[in-house]
Structure formats: C-alpha cells, structure tokens
C-alpha positions in Angstrom: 16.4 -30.1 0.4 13.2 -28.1 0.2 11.7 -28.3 -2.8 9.2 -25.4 -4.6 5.8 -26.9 -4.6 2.3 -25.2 -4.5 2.1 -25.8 -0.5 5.3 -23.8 0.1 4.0 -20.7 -1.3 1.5 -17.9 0.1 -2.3 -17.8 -1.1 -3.2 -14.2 -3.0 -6.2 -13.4 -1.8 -7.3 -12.8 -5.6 -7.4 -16.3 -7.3 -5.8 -16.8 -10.7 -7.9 -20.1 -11.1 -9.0 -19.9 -14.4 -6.7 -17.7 -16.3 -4.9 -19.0 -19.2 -4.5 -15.9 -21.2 -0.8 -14.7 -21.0 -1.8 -10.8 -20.7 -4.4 -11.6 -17.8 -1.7 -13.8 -16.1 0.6 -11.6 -16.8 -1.8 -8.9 -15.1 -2.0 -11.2 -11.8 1.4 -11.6 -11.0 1.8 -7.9 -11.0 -0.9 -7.8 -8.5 0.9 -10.6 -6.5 3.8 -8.0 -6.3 1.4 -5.3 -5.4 1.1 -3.2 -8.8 -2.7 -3.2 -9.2 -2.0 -0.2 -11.6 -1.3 -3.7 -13.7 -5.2 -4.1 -14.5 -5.8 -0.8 -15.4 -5.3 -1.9 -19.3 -7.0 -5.1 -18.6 -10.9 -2.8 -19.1 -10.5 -1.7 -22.2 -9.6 -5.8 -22.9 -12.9 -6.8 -21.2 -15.0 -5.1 -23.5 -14.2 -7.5 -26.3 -16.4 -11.0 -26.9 -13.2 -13.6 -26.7 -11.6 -15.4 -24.5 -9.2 -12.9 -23.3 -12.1 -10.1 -22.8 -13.6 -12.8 -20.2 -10.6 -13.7 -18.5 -10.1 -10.1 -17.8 -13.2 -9.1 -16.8 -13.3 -12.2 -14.5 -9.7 -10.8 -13.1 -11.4 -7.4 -12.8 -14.1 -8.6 -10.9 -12.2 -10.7 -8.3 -9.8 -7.3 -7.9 -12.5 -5.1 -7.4 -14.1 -7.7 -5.0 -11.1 -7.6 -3.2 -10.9 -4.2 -2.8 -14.0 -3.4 -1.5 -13.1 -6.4 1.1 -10.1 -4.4 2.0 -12.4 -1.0 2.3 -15.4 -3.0 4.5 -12.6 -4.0 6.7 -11.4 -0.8 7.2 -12.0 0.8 10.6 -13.8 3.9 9.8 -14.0 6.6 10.8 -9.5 6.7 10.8 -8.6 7.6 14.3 -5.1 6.3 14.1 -1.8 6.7 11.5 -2.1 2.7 11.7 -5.5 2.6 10.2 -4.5 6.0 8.1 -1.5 4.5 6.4 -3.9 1.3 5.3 -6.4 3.7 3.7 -4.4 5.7 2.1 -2.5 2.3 0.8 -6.6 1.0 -0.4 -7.3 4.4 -2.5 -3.9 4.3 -3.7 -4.7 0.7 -5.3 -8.4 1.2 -6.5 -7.1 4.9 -8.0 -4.1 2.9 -10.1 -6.3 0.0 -10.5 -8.9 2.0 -13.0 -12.1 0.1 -12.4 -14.6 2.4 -13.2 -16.8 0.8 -10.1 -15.1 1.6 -7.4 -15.3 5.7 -8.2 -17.7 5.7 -5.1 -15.8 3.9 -2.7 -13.1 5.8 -3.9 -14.3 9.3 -3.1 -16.0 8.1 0.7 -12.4 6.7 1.2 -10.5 10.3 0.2 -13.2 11.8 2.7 -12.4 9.6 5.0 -8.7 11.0 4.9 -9.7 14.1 4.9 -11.1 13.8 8.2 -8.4 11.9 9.3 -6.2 14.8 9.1 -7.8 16.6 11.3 -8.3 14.3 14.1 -6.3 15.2 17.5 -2.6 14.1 16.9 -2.5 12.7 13.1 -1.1 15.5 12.2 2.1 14.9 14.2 1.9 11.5 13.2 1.9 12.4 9.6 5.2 14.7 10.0 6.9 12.3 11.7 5.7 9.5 8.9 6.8 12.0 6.2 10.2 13.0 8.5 10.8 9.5 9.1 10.7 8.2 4.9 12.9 11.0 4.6 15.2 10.0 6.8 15.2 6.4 5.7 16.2 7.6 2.3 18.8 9.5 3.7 20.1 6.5 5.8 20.6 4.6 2.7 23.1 7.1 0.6 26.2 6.5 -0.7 27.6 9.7 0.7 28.6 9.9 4.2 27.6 13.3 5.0 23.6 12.4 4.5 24.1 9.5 6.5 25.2 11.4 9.2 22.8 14.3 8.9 20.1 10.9 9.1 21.7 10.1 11.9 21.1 13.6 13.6 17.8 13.5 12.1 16.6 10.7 13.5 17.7 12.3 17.6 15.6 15.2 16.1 12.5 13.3 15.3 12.7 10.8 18.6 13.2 14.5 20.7 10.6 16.2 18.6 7.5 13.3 18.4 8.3 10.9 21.1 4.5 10.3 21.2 4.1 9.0 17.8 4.2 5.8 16.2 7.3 7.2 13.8 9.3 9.1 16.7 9.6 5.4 18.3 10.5 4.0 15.3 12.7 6.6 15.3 13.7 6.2 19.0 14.4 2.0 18.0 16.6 2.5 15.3 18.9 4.6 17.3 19.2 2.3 19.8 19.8 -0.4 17.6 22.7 1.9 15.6 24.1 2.2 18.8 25.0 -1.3 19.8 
C-alpha cells in the first residue's frame, strides 16, 4: 500500500519553506492549484511590521521571482500558438497576481502578443484555438443536440484548419470518437 509521504508528491517551483502564517499558507496552496490571483490580497498584508506582513512579502517575492523566471524563459519574439498560449497563460498570472513590480514585464509581454497576432498563420491558429474550446464545451453538454452539432463542428474545424495545431487536435479526436 503506497503511503502519502513528502517524496510522493511534486515540488512547486515556489517554496512554502518558511510560512507558518495560515493566510500566507493558505495563499500558497492556491498558487499550487494555479490561482495566483490568491496573492493579490497578500500586498496590502506585507505592508504591516508582524509576522504575517513578512511571510507575505517573502511569498510575494518568491512569486514574483517566479514569474519573471517563467517570462525569461519565454521564447520571444512568439512565432508559434505553442509559445502564444504560454504567454498569454504568464500575463494572465502576473495581471491576477497584483504585484505592483511586474507592471513592466507585464506591458513588454502584452506587446509581445500583440505582435504575435500578426505573425503569418496565428491568426488561423487562434480561430481554430477559440473554435476548438468552443467545441469542447459543446462536447461536454447534457443535451444531445449540441453534442452532435460538436460533433459536426469538429469535421468543420479538421476541413477548415488542417494546418493548425487545433485542426489536428481536432482531426484526433474524431478519429478517436470513431473507434
């Protein structure tokens, strides 16, 4: 029988070493889970002179560390939906997240997606992306009829964007309804 030790779990890249505070632990395993809106209360916390205000700004720190991490490692300029869907992920977290440092990287990062958009193809990519969540959604009702029209939907997209990442996602899915 396995048993749940500290070995048979993933590392976060932020560490909660040090945190003792309920509220800033609190605030990390919401980031764990991917909600880095989670910190966004933690600021006006770190402004204080206790121990709370120092365990949040030491989680702020380590999430805005991270974050710029994630943005170095970025492969810019975008060229690909790939690399597109990763940024737009990034400004997504340092927008919710609310530290007041990364306004910077934020705004190279929107530009960056601006010109993204209009590199050659990304724009088919990017319908296909939105036609292909849309789908998904569709896929997943209770009532026959939409999952039908999905299913049409989905011949649509593979016929209409074959190139695209999404159209062969597209194009895999029916071939795996179809078995």
């Amino acid at each position: 029988m396995l048993s749940a030790s500290e070995e048979s779990f993933g590392e976060h890249p932020i560490s909660n070493e040090g945190l003792t505070d309920p509220d800033v632990i609190r605030a990390w395993w919401y980031l764990v889970t991917g909600n880095y809106g989670a910190v966004a209360p933690l600021a006006r916390v770190s402004r204080g002179r206790n121990e709370t205000a120092e365990q949040a700004q030491l989680l702020l720190g380590r999430v805005e560390e991270h974050l710029l991490e994630r943005k170095e490692a970025l492969t810019l300029p975008i060229e690909n939906i790939i690399d597109f869907g990763l940024a737009q992920s990034l400004a997504d977290h340092m927008e919710v997240s609310g530290i007041p440092n990364l306004r910077d990287a934020r705004r190279e990062l929107a530009q960056a997606l601006r010109d993204a958009q209009r590199v050659s193809g990304m724009a088919d990519e990017l319908r296909a992306r939105n036609a292909f969540f849309q789908l998904q959604e569709m896929a997943a009702s209770r009532r026959t009829r939409d999952r039908m029209e999905a299913g049409e939907g989905f011949e649509q997209l593979a016929s209409t964007f074959p190139e695209t990442v999404w159209g062969a996602r597209a194009v895999k899915r029916l071939e795996l309804q179809r078995r």
